[in-house]
N, C-alpha and C positions, 0 to 999 in steps of 0.2 A: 752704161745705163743700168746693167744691172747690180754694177757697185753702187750707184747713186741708191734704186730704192732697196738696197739694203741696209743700207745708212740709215734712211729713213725710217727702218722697220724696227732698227735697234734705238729710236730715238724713242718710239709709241711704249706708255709703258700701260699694262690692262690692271686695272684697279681693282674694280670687282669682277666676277663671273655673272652674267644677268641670266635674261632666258634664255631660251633655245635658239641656237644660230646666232647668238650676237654677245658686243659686250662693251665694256666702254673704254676708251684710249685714250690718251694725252697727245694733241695732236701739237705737233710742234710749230713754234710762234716765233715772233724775233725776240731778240733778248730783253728787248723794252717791254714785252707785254703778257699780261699776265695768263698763264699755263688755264689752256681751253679743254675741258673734256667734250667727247663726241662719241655719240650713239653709232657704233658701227655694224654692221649687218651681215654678220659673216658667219660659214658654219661651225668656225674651230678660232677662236679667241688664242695665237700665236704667239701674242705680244710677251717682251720679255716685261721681268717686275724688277723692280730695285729688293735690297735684303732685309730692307727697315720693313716698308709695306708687307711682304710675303711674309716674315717673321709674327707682325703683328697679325697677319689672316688667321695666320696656322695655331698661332695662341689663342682666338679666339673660337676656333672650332675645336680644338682640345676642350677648351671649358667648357664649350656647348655637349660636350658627347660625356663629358664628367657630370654636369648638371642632369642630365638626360640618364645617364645610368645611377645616379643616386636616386632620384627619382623611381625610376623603375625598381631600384633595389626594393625600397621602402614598400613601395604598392605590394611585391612579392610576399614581403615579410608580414602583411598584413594578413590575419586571419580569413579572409575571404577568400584570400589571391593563393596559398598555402597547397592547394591542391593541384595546382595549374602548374606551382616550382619544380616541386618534386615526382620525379618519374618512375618510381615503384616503392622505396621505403621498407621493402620486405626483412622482416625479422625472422630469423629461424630459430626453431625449438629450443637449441639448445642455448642459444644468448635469451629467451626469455627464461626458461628455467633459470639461469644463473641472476639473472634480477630477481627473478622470485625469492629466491635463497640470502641473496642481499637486502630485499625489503623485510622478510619474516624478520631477519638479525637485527632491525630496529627494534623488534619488540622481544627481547632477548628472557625477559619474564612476567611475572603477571602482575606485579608490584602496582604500574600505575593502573592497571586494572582494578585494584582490591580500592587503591585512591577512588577512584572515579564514582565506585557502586556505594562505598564510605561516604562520600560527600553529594554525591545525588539523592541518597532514601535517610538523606539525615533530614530532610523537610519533607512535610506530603505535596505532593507532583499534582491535584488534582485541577482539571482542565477548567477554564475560565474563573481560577478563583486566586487572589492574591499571590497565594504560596508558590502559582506556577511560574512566576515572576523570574524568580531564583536561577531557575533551570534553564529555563528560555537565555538567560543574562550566562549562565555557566558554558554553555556549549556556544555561544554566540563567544564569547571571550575567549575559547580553547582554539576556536578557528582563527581567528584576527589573531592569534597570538603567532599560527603557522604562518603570517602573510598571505591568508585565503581570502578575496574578495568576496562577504557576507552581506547578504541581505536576508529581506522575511516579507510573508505574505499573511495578511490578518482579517480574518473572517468574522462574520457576527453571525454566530448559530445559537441554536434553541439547546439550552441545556438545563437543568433540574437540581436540583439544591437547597439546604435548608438557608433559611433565610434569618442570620444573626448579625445582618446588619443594619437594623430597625429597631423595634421594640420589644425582638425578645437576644438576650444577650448569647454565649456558646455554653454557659454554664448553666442556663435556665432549660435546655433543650433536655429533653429524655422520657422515661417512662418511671412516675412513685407509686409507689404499692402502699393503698392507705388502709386503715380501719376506723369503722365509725360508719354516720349516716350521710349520704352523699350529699343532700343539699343541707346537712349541717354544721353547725360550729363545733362539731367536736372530732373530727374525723385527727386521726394520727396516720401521716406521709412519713413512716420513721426507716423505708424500705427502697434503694431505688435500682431499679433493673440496670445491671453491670453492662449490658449492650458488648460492645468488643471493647472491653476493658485492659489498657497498657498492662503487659508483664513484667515488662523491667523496662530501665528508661529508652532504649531502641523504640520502644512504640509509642512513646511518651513524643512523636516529634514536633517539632515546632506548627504551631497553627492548626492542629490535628483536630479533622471535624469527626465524626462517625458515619459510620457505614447506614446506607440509603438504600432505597429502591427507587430510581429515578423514573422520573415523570409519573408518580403517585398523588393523590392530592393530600393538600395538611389536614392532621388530625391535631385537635385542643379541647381538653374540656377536661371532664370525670363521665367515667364509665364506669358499666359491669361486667365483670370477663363472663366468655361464654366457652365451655369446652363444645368440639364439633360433637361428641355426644347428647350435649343438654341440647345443641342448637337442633340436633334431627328431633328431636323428643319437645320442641316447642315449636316447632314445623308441625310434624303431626297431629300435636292439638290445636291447631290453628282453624278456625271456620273461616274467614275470610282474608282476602289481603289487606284490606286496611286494617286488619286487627294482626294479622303478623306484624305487618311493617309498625306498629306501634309499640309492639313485644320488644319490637330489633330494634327501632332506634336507639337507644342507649347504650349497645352492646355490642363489646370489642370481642372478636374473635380469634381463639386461642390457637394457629393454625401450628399447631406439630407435626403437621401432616401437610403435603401439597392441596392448599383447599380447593385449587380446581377440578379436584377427582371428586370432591367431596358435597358442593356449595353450587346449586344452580346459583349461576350470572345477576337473577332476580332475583334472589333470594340474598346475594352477598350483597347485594345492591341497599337492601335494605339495612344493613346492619352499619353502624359507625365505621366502623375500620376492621382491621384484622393486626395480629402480631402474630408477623410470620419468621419458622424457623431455615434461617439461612444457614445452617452449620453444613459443616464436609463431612463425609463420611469419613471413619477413624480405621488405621488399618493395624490389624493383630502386630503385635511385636514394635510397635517402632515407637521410642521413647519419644513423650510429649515434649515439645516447646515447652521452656527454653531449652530445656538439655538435649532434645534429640530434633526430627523435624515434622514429628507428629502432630497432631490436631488436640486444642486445649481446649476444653468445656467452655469457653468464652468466645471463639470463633465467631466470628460473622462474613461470610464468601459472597462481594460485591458481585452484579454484572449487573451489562442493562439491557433494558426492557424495549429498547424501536428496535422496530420488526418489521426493516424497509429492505426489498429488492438491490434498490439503488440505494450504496451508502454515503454517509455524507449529513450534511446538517436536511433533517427532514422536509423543513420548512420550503427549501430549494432543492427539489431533487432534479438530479444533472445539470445546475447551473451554478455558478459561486455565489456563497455568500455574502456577495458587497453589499454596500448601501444602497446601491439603487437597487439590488436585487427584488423581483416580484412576487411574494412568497404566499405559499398555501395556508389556506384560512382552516382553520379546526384544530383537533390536536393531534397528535402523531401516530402514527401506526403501531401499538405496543404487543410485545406478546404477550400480555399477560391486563388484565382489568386494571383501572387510571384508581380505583379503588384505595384510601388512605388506607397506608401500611407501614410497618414500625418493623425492620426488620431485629429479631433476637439470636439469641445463642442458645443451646442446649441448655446452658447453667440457667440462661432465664426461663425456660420450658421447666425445668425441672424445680427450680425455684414457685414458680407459679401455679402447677400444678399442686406442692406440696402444699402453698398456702387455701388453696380450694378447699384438701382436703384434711383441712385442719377441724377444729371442733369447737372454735373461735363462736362465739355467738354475736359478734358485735360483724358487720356487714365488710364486706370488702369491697375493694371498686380501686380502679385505675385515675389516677392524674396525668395525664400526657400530654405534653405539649412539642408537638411536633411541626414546626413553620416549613411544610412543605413549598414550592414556589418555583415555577418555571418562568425564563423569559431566554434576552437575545444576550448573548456575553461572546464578548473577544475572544478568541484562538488564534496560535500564532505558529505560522510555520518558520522553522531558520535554514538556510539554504547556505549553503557555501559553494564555489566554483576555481576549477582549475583549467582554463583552457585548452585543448588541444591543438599538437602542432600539426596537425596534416588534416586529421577532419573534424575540424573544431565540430559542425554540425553535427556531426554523431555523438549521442551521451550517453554515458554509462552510470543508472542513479543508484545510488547507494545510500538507505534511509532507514530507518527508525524511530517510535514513537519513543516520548519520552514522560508521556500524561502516565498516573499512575492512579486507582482510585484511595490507594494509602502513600504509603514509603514507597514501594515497588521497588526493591534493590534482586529482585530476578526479574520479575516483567512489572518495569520494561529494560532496568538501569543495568543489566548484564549485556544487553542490545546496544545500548546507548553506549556503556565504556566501550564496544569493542567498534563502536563508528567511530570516536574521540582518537581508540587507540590506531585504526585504519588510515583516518586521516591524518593523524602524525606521523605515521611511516611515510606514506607517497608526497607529504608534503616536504619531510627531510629528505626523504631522495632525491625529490628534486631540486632542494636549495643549494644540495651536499655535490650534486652531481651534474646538473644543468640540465638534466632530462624531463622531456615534459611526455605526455601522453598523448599516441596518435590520435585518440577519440580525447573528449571532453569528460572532464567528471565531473561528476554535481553528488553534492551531498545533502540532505535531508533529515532533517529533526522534527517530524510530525506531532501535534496536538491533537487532542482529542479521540485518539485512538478508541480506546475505554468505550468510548459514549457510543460510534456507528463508522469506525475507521474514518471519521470527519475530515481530522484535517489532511491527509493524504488522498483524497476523495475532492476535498474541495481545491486544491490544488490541480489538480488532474484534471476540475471540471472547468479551471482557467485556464490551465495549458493543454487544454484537451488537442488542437491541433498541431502546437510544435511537438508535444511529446508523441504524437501518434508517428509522426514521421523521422522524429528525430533520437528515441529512445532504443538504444539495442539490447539492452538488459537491465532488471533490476536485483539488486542483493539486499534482503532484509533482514536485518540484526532486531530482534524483537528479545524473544525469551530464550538468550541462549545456552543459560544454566539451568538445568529440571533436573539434573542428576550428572554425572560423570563413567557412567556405560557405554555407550555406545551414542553414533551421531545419525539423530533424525531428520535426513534429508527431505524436507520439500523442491519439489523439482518435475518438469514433465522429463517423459524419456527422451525427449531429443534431445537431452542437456548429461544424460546417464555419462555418456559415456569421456564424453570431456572432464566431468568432474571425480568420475572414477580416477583417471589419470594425475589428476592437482590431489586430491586424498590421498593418494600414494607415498604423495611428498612428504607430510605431514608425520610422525610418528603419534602412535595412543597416546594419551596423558600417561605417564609415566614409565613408558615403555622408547625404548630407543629404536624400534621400525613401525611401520606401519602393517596394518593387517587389511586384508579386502572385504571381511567380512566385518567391520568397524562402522561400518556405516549401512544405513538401509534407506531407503526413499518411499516415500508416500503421495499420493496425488494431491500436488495444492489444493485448496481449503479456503475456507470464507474468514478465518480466525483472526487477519492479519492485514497489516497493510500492502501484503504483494496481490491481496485479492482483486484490489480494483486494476492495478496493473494490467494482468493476466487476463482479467475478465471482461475489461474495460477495451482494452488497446489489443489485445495478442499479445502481449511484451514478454518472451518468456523469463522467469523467474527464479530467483533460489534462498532458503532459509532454511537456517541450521539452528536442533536446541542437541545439544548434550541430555539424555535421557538417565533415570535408575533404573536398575538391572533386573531385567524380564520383563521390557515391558513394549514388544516391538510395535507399539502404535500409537497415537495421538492420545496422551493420559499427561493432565496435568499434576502439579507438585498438591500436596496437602497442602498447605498454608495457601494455595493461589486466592489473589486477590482480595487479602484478608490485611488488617493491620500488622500480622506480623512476618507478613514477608521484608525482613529487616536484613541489614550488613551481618548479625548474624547468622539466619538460615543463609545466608549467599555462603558463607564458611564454613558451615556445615554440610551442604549441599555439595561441594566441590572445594574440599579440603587443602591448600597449598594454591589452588586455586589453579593446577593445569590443566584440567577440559576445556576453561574460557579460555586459556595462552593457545591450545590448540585451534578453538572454535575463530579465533584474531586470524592464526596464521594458515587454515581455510580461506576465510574471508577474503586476508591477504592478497594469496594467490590465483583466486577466481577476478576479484575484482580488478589487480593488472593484466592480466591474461585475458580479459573484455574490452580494458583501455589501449593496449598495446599488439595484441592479435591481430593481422592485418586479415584474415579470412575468420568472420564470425563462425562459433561452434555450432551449430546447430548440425542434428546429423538427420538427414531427409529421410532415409529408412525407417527409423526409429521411428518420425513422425509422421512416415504412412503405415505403420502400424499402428500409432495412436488413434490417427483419422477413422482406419479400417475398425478399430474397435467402436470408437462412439457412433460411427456411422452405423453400422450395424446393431449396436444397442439399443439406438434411435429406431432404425428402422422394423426391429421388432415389435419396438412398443407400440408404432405406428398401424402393423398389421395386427397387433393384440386390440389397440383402440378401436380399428374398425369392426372387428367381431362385435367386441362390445354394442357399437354402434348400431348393429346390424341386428342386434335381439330386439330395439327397437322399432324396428319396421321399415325406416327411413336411410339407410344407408347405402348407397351407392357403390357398397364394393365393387360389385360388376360392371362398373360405365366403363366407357371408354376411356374417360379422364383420369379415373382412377389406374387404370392399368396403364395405360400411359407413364403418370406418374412413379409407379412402382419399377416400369421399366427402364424410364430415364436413370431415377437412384441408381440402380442398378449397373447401367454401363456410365455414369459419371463417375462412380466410384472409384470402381477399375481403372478410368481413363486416368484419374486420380494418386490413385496408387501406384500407376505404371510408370509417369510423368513423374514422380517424387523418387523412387528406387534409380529410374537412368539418369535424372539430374546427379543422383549422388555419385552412381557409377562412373558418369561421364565426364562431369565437371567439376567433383570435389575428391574423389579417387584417384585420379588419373594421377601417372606420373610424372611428378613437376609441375600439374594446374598450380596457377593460384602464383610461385613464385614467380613465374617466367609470365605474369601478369602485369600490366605497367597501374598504373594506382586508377586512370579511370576503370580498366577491368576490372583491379580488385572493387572498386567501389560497386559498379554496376551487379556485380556477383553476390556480395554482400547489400545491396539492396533488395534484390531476389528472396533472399534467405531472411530478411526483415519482412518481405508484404506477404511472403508467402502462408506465414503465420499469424496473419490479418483474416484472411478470407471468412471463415469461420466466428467475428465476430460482427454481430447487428446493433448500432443504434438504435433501432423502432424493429420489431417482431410484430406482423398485424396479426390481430389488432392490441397490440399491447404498446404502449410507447413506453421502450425498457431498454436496459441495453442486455443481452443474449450471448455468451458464448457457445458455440453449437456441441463444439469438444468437452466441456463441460458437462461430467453428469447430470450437476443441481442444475445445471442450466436448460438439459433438457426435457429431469422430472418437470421443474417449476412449470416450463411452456406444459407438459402435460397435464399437468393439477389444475392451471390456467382453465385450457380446453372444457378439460370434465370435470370442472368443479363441483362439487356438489353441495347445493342449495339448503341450507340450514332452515331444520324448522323446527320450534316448539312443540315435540309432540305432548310432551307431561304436564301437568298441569301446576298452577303459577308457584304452587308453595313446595313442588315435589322436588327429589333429589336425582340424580343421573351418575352414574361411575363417570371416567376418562372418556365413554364414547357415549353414554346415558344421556337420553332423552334428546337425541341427534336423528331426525329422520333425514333421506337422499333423494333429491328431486331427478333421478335417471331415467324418469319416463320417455314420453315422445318427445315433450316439449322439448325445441332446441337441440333437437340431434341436426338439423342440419346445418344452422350454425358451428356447428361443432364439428362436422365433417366439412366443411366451407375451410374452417380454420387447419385442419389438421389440413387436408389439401394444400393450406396456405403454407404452412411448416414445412413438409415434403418438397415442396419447389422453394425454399429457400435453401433446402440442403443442398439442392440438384445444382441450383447457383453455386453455391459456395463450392462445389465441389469440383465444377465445372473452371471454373478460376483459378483453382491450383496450376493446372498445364498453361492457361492464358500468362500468369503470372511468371512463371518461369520462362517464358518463351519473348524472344525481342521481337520476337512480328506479331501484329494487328489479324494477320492471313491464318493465324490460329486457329 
């Protein structure tokens, strides 16, 4: 019997595996009928298989586990999934210095540099006008040429300009000096003001408009000059306003002097315009343009006149410029009166002057036509991108403007070649080598710099949320030849000492080591596009210019912003051209040592001395504002609230400072943190060190809707000026004159002190938050 159903059992063959406990058999038939399967109910499926059937099982669950891990491969390999593959990634010091040494050697000398600054300020770069066409199209082609995936974001902002492209042509535009009767037919235009007149063909560049004072209104007609001496001396005989203002209208105003010291607001008001002297000051000893890089009696020194908090196109403050954008109705915030102005040169002052005081008896007077004109015009950001292999999500931006208000071959086009030269190293290492960068890099060619840091501003104000989270540093290539001395670090100190370290690397221009004392640091600044960064987000920052010698602080070049900052002063300025090969190969190695670092530099001591500083500068001013306060009657120094407040600051700061020095001790000191970290730790850690340097800044400050960095000095005068602003009034009378602070009285009575203490109170317990958030921030519990 039991031979029998074992016979049987080698007859049953199992087909497939089913569910649980069972499975299906071939139960055996007579030879006439055809083979039955049957659902068997057993808890271990025994049956033998033939080698055809089993064969084919086995091949098909091989495909299935082949198809199944292609699959998963792929998903891995995907930018998303990239952090979940790899289980720590750690690079050490010395394999990134050796890439560092290998990316510099791409750029072996300054040659394509000299190209770059050559062929960028051979046309003028100015923002929303034809010519910037060029440049936008130049740097867009240098990327695509690396295999960089390029795009661009294109804004419509308010910008300022003469207008010759209507009815009056670029040759009819300027100022003639005539003789004769003004409303007659015999006057002679035989004189015409040189303005910033080309020197040799370098300024001669293609499409070349002249130098402006933007957002001024147009002046046209025939005028009478007026020197600021005749114009006091026809004030003073004036018995009424309506008989001044009939004195002044016809009459341009000779301003060789800053007229705002000189010219009540109502009084310039009355007068047709002004021809103001924008020349630089000339410094002893240094041979003039063309031959040396002194200042030439023709000069004219561009900048502009909005005079907004929040930069960016005025029109949309904090929001982009698109089409649908909802824009503020009036006109923009200027430093300086909307008043038509012509700006000149010395040579035209001294010209003009001289014909005054000539002894001519036939009448003099101005022809000018100047088609001053604001509206909305295109600006165009160019972005290039290099993905990241590990955290694509992290970016490292690397930018510069590239708008210029002439040629601009130092500011901006010394910034701009050494971005061009930046990205063709890291994009040939990578083609050359297969190496991609653990973070993402993004690069950056901003417009409109010039006008209100616009288009780095208006970009920031669309990616205001990815870049807030996903930005770990920015590098900004602006003006990075001023001279060839020494390198002027922008940078806060938490960033000192990592970069001290990469400077090292680096030898002087023309020296074979490096020195430590080659470099110096200053506290970022409003000057540039790392401002809105910094001030906007917390992002910390860094920007290098090569300076001339003795000059350890923020001093631009003579020629800045003038038509002759040309491909020659670039050669003059930095002779051979090595302070820029140095200032590349800086850039260089900061900028992969942010891509490839797997523990961000930031050093927390450093930066709770920075805290401690501005906190405490703050909190002086804040005990100095309530004195003030308190001569008025109405101050609350003594409440409860008050001292409350003063005591919170006080132990939030400490708590602050305490929590930032042992983070650094504990967690970024220690020996072996950081390596022996699997990549969610490094990431989590390195997220730390990204929000901690958030806290400190505010979107809305009540009652201001602004954005505020607290760390920031200007950030926390401005709130203070805000506060105790003081109320302008008319004291002088309509036709009288005021020096720089003349005929300004200050509303500091009672009125409003306690709005004012309300505010400063409000100020003080933002700090207390911020400060208070540092320990939260660094700590992985809620129980904080």
């Amino acid at each position: 019997m039991a031979e029998a159903n074992n016979s049987g059992n080698q007859q049953r063959q199992q087909l497939v595996g089913a569910g649980s406990g069972g499975c299906y058999e071939k139960v055996e038939t007579a030879e006439d009928e055809e083979p039955k399967l049957q659902w068997t109910q057993r808890r271990c499926c025994c049956c033998g298989a033939t080698g055809i059937v089993a064969s084919l099982i086995a091949a098909a669950f091989v495909l299935g586990c082949l198809v199944s891990f292609a699959v998963t491969t792929l998903a891995l390999t995907s930018p998303s999934s990239r952090i979940g593959r790899q289980s720590n990634r750690w690079i050490d010091d010395s394999t990134l210095k050796l890439n560092r040494e290998k990316l510099r050697g791409l750029v072996p000398n300054s040659a394509l540099l000299d190209q770059h600054v050559a062929a960028l300020s051979s046309r003028q770069s100015r923002a929303g006008t034809p010519g910037a066409i060029y440049h936008a199209e130049y740097v867009a082609n240098n990327w695509r040429k690396l295999g960089l995936k390029v795009f661009n974001r294109t804004y419509s902002v308010l910008l300022s300009y003469l207008d010759t492209d209507s009815s009056t042509s670029k040759d009819q535009v300027g100022v003639r000096l005539c003789r004769g009767s003004l409303n007659g037919m015999d006057a002679r235009c035989n004189v015409t003001l040189r303005l910033d007149a080309p020197i040799t063909e370098l300024e001669a560049a293609a499409d070349a408009l002249p130098s402006i004072v933007p957002f001024t209104k147009p002046l046209q007609g025939k005028f009478r000059l007026l020197t600021l001496e005749k114009l006091k001396e026809t004030v003073a005989k004036a018995t009424s306003p309506e008989q001044l203002r009939r004195a002044l209208s016809d009459k341009v105003i000779l301003g060789d002097r800053p007229v705002s010291a000189f010219i009540n607001i109502t009084v310039l008001n009355m007068t047709a315009g002004v021809l103001k002297n924008r020349a630089m000051e000339s410094r002893p000893g240094v041979p003039v343009y063309p031959e040396g890089t002194g200042v030439p009696d023709t000069l004219i020194s561009m900048k502009t006149t909005l005079n907004t908090n929040v930069k960016g196109d005025p029109t949309t403050p904090m929001f982009p410029s698109k089409p649908y954008a909802v824009r503020l109705e009036g006109g923009p915030p200027l430093s300086q009166p909307d008043h038509p102005t012509v700006p000149i040169s010395k040579a035209d002052v001294d010209l003009l002057n001289k014909a005054l005081q000539s002894d001519s008896s036939s009448e003099l007077f101005l022809q000018i036509n100047w088609p001053m004109k604001q509206s909305l015009r295109p600006v165009q950001d160019i972005c290039a991108e290099l993905t990241g292999s590990v955290e694509p999500d992290r970016v490292v931006l690397v930018g510069g403007h590239r708008d210029a208000w002439h040629s601009g071959a130092l500011d901006p086009h010394t910034g701009l070649s050494s971005l061009l030269e930046i990205s063709r190293a890291l994009a040939e290492f990578h083609s050359a080598t297969g190496w991609r960068p653990r973070r993402s890099l993004l690069l950056c060619s901003w417009d409109a710099e010039e006008w209100n840091l616009i288009g780095s501003a208006e970009w920031l104000d669309e990616e205001i949320l990815r870049a807030n989270r996903r930005l770990v540093g920015y590098i900004n290539t602006d003006t990075d030849i001023m001279g060839h001395w020494k390198v002027m670090v922008h940078a806060f100190r938490r960033w000192h000492g990592f970069l001290d370290k990469l400077f090292a690397e680096v030898p002087d221009p023309g020296k074979s080591t490096s020195s430590p004392d080659h470099h110096f640091y200053i506290t970022p600044d409003s000057y540039s596009d790392y401002y809105v960064f910094w001030r906007n987000i917390g992002v910390p920052i860094v920007d290098l210019s090569y300076i001339r010698p003795n000059e350890p602080r923020m001093v631009v070049y003579d020629l800045y912003h003038s038509r002759y900052d040309t491909v020659r002063l670039y050669r003059l300025t930095d002779p051979g051209g090595k302070a820029h090969l140095a200032a590349v190969h800086n850039y260089i190695g900061i900028a992969y040592s942010l891509l490839d670092r797997p523990i961000l530099p930031t050093n927390l001591t450093s930066y709770a001395t920075e805290i401690d500083e501005a906190m405490s500068h703050l909190y002086q001013l804040a005990e100095n504002a309530s004195l003030i306060l308190a001569r008025g009657g109405q101050s609350r120094l003594n409440s409860s609230s008050w001292s409350a407040l003063r005591r919170a600051f006080r132990t939030e700061l400490a708590g602050a400072i305490d929590a930032l020095r042992s983070f650094q001790t504990d967690q970024l000191d220690g020996g072996g943190t950081g390596s022996d970290l699997d990549l969610l730790g490094q990431r989590m850690l390195n997220d730390k060190l990204m929000e901690v340097q958030k806290v400190f800044v505010y979107r809305s400050i009540y009652p201001h809707s602004d954005v505020v960095n607290l760390l920031a000095e200007e950030g926390s005068l401005r709130v203070f000026r805000r506060i105790f602003r003081q109320e302008m009034h008319e004291t002088h009378e309509l036709i009288g004159f005021g020096g720089p602070g003349g005929g300004v009285g200050s509303g500091n009575g009672g009125d409003g002190s306690e709005a004012k203490q309300k505010n400063l109170e409000k100020l003080l317990e933002t700090c207390i938050l911020s400060l208070a958030s540092v320990s939260k921030v660094l700590s992985d519990s809620f129980a904080t």
